[in-house]
Steps between C-alpha positions, in 0.01 A plus 500: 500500500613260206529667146457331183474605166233231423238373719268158408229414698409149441699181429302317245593453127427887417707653814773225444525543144558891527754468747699247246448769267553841675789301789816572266444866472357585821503454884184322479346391816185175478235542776326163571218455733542102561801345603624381166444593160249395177238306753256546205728352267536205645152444477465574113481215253386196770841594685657439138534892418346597145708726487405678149331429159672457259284638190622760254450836709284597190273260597577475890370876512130414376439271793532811734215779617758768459770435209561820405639573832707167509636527171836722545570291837417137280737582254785669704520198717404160296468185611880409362623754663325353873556156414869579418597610858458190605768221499251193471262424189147515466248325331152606309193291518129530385391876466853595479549482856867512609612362816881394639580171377557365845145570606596750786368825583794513787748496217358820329511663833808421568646647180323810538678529859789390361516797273431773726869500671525875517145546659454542867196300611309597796239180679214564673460869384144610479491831304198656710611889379637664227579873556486780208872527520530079462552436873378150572405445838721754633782284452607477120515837305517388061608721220219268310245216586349182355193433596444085412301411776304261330061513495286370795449150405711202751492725771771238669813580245470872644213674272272754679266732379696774655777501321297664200463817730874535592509795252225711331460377192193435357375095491227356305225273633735154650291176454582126513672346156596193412241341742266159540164547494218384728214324387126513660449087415712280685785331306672297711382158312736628222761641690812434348359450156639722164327601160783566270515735276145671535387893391314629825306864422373786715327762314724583215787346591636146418839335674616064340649340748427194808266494768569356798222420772538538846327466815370829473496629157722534190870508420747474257651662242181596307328625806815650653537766178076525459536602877666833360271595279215428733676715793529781243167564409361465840525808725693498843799588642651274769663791664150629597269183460468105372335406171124363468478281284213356294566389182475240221799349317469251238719206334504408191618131515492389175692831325637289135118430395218770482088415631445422132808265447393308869118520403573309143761285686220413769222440246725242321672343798154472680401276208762335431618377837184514686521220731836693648437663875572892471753464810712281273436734151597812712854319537555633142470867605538519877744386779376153642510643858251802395247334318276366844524883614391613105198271410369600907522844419263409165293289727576191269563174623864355398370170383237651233558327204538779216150359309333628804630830553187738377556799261457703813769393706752445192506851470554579861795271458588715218441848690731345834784384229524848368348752817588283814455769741606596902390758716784663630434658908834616543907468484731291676700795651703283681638371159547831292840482325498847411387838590273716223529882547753663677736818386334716246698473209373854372766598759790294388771552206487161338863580329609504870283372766537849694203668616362839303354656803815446748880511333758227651175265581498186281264217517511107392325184481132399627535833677363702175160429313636232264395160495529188264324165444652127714853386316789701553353826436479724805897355560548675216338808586739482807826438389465744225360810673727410783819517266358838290436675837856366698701660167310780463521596829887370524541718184354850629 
């Protein structure tokens, strides 16, 4: 049997980063189901790796469910300090999104293997049994282990719901994040077509961003971070059951003017220009490619001339403008970036990723009950609990 001081299950950005960070004190072993390492990364970004954010932490913290918890890990591994290891630049675009300047996810990966020299890598090992003593599948006995195996979501990188049972600590409720949404009306005329920079609501909660239409529902950023909060309130737990879903969500497409700005700005336009066709005045509010789908939804003909249009039916202009709504019949599992729920984090010692219920167990990444919104974030949440739990448990 094979002894190591450290043991990490799971090769993504969490597991690798803590064996960069605990490999130069220890004899640190990496456990990898697949046969290669960061599958998921690849993916992240469009294949272009976002690989952080690169807002103050201050204000990088308030985009997250649990910042209290992230805090110490945020701020004992920045985004300098990740950034730094790496012998290529990187660049920051819109939302503070940071990506390598060459546009390659592969070159991220290949730093991170790069650094991890004094780690023994083991391929195709699927951790299926983890003993009280930290004897993994009868065949590696650890001092410590890192648990980084990731959440449930892209079951073809590795992910499996039974990695959250490998040990016995407790897990909150695991639901899709980060996830497209399916529509009850067919939207396939508008496929491919984007509202920028919109405010969709459910309930009380409010998320600006694009929509993107698909053949079967709603994407894009907007809709991608709305799909948390809507998988939050609803109750379900993947490990047991799939979401029903019926429910509303509305867009407010014209968020820089209020109903009573748009109703005075109607009432003199209509007079003004009213020999114009409301498919060509909606140009000044709406994306060309929208409009047909809009004015059908308001049961208006395109080539109404705006003298024409009734007090009636300006204000359900008016009511689709502000409150253009969707019902929403479920999520587009196949799609979910990110997993919701997963390690209690009542359990955990945020100053060091280890466990309070079982000493010399450490956990990082998607793995625990943390989640962000689309744009760097849950990288983030990787490479920094990753690093805090690889030194702390390097350190001990």
């Amino acid at each position: 049997m094979e002894k190591y001081d450290i043991a990490i299950i799971g090769g993504g950005p969490a597991g690798m980063m803590a064996a960069i960070a605990a490999g130069g004190t220890s004899r640190v072993i990496l456990l990898e189901k697949n046969p290669s390492l960061g599958r998921k990364l690849l993916l992240t970004g469009g294949g272009r790796c976002n690989i952080t954010n690169d807002k103050p932490i201050k204000q990088l913290l308030t985009f997250f469910n649990n910042k209290n918890f992230l805090k110490h890990s945020f701020y004992s591994f920045t985004n300098e300090d990740l950034l730094s290891l790496f012998d290529f630049d990187f660049i920051a675009e819109d939302g503070n999104r940071v990506f390598p300047k060459s546009g390659k996810s592969s070159d991220v990966l290949e730093g991170l293997i790069s650094m991890m020299d004094n780690v023994s890598i083991s391929y195709n090992f699927e951790v299926k049994s983890i003993s009280d003593d930290f004897v993994i599948n009868d065949k590696i006995k650890a001092d410590k282990i890192i648990i980084a195996t990731g959440g449930i979501t892209y079951p073809q990188t590795g992910c499996s719901p039974d990695n959250y049972f490998l040990t016995s600590q407790p897990i909150t409720d695991i639901k899709y994040g980060l996830v497209p949404l399916i529509t009850k009306k067919d939207l396939s005329d508008i496929a491919g077509v984007t509202l920028p920079d919109v405010v969709i609501s459910y309930k009380k909660s409010k998320v600006r961003g694009n929509v993107l239409f698909s053949h079967v529902g709603l994407t894009g950023p907007g809709i991608i971070n709305m799909s948390n909060e809507i998988s939050e309130v609803i109750s379900y737990n993947l490990l047991e059951n799939n979401p029903e879903i019926d429910i509303e969500i509305a867009i407010d497409l014209v968020p820089e003017i209020s109903r009573d700005e748009l109703s005075d700005k109607f009432t003199k336009d209509f007079q003004r220009n009213g020999k114009t066709m409301i498919k060509n005045y909606l140009k000044y509010f709406l994306t060309n490619s929208f409009i047909e789908f809009f004015l059908g939804e308001c049961n208006i003909e395109g080539e109404t001339q705006l003298s024409r249009i009734d007090k009636k039916s300006k204000n359900r202009l008016i009511e689709n403008l502000k409150r253009f709504t969707f019902e929403i019949t479920g999520f587009n599992d196949k799609l979910s970036k990110v997993t919701i729920g997963g390690v209690d984090l009542k359990y955990v010692n945020s100053k060091t990723m280890e466990s309070k219920l079982i000493p010399n167990l450490y956990f990082a990444g998607e793995v625990l009950d943390v989640h962000g919104p689309t744009g760097g974030y849950n990288l983030k949440i990787a490479f920094s609990t990753g690093f805090l739990a690889g030194l702390s448990a390097g350190k001990k």
